[in-house]
DORO-245959 format. One record per atom (N, C-alpha, C, CB): x, y, z. Coordinates in steps of 0.05 Angstrom, whole numbers, plus 5000, padded with zeros to 4 digits. Atoms other than C-alpha are relative to their C-alpha. Glycine has a CB too. Example, Ala and Ser with C-alpha at 12.3 -4.5 7.8 and 13.67 -1.06 7.14 Angstrom:
501849765000
524649105156
501850245000
498050015025
498449764999
527349795143
498550225014
500950094971
***
This chain:
500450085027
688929638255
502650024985
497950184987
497950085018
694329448209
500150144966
499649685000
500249925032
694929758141
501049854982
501150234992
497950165027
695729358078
500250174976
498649674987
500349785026
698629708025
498849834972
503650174992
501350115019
695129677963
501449984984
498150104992
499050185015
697929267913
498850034967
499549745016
500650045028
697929367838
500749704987
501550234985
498950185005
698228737797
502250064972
497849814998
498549915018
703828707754
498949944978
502449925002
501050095024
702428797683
501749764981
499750244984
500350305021
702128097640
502650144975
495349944981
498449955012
708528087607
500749744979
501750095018
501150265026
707727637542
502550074980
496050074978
498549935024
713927547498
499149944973
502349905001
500550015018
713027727433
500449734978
501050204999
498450225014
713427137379
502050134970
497349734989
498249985019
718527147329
498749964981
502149865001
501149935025
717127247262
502149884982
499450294997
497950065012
721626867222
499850084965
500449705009
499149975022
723027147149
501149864971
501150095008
498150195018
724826727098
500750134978
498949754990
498449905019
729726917041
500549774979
502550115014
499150255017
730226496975
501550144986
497949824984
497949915019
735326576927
497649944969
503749775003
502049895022
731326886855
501549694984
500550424983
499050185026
734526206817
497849784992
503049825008
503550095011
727425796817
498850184979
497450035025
502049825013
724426436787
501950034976
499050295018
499449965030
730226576742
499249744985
503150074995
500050195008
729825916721
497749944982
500449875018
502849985006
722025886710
500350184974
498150145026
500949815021
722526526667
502049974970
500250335014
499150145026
728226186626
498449834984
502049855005
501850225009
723525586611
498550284981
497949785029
502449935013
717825996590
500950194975
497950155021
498749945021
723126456544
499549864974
502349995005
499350215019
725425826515
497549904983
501349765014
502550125012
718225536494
498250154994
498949845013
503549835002
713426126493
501450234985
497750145038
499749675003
717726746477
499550165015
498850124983
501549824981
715026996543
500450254998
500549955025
499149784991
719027486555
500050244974
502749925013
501449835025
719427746483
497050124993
500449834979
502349915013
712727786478
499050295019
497649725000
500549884972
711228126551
501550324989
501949805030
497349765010
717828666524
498150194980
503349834977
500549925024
714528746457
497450265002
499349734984
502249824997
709829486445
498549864977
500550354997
502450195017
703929116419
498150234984
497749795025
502549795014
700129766407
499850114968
500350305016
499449965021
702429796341
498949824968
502350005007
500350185015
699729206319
496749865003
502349835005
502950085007
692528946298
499149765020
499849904967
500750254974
688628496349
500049724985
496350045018
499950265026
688227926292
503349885009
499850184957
497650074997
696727966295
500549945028
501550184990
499150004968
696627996382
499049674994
498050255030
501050274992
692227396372
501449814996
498049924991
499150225019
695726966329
502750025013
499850054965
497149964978
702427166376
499349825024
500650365014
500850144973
698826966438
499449724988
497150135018
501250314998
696126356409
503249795002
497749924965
497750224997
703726096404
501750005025
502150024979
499249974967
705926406474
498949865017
499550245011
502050104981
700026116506
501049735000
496850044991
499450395011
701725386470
502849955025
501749944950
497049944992
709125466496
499950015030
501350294988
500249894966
707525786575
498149705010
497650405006
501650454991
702325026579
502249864992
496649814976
497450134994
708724656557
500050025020
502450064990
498349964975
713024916610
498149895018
500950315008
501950154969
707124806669
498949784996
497350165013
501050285004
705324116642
502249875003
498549944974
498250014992
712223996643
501449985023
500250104992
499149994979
714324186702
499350065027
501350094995
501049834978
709724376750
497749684997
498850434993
502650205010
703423846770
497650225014
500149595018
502249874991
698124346788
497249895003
499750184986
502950084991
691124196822
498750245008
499849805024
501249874990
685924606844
499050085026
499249994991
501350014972
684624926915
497849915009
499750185009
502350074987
678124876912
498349744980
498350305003
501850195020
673924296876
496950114987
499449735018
502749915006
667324596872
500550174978
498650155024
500549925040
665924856794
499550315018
496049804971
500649794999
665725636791
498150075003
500550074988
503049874998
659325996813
499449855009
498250084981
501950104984
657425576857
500650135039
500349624992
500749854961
655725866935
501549815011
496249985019
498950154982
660225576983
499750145032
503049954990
500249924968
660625657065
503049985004
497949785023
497250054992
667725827090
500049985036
501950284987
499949934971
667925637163
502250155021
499749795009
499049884977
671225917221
502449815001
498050025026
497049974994
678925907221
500749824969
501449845036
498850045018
679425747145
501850084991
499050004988
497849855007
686025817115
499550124981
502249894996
500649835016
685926457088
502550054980
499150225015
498650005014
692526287056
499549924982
501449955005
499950065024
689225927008
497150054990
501149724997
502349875015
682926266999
499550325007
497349835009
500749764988
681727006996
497550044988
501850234998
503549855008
675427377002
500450264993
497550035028
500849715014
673927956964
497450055013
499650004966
502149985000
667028396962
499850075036
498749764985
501149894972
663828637028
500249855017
497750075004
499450154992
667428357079
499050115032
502449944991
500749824979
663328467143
499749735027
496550214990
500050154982
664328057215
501949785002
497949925002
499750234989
667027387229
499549724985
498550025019
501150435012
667526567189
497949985027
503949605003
499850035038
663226387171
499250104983
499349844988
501249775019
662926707111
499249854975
502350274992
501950045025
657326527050
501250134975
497050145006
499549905038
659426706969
500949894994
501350214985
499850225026
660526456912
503450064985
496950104970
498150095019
666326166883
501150154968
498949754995
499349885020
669826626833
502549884982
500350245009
498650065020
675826306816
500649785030
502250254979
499450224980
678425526850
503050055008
499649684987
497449974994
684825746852
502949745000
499450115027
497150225012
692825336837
500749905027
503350174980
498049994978
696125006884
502849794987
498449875032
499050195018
702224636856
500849755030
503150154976
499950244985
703423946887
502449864987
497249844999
497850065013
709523816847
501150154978
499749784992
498049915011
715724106821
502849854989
500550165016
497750135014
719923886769
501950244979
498449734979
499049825017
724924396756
502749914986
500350255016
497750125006
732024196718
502150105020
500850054972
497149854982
738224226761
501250164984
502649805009
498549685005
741824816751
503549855005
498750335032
497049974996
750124646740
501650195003
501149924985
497749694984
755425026782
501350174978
503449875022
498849805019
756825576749
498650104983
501849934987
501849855017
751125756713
498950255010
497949844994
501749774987
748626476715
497750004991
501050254996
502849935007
741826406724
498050284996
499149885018
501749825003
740527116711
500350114976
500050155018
499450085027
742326916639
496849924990
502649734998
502750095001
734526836624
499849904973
498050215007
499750075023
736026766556
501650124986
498249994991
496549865011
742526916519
499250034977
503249805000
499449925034
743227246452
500549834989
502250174992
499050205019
743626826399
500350204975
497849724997
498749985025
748026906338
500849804966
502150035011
500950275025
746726496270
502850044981
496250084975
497950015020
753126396229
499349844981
502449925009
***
């Protein structure tokens, strides 16, 4: 009789995938939060301790921030909605929906597909119209001091 030695199989050696990282430079975003400066006061308003001041006066603030921040994204942005279906209504998410562009909240138990209702359709923008930026601008100039002579 012959002996065969016993033989382990080697373990399944699977290279890992890469994960690639992406890095943007903040000059979209500064840029963005210039706009909305320029037209809304964003940032002033956001800065500002509001607690001081009567909900009547917040309102009548917001109502010209608000006006100002729709500029800018009517402007420059063309936004649509992820989802079409009107709020509150029951939808079915099937199996291997992108969950990049929908998340589930609430009791999340098993496997797509998953049943509930529509809380919010969510943005997606489909066009960007931002202004070129000329060399040499510091875009982390969001909005410069101004001086009235």
């Amino acid at each position: 009789k012959v002996a065969i030695p016993e033989t382990k199989p080697e373990p399944l050696r699977v290279k890992p995938e890469t994960v690639v990282i992406k890095e943007y430079t903040p000059d979209a975003a500064l840029q963005l939060l210039g706009l909305l400066q320029k037209e809304a006061r964003f940032i002033d308003f956001a800065q500002e301790d509001v607690s001081q001041y009567s909900d009547a006066d917040i309102g009548a603030a917001a109502r010209v921030v608000h006006e100002g921040c729709r500029k800018v994204l009517r402007q420059h942005f063309v936004l649509d909605p992820v989802r079409t279906e009107p709020e509150g209504k029951r939808i079915t998410l099937p199996k291997g929906f992108d969950a990049g562009s929908i998340r589930i909240t609430g009791n999340i138990i098993g496997t797509a597909p998953f049943t509930g209702t529509l809380v919010h359709r969510g943005w997606r923008a489909t066009e960007i119209k931002l202004p070129k930026i000329t060399e040499g601008h510091n875009v982390k100039i969001v909005a410069p001091a101004e001086v009235e002579l």
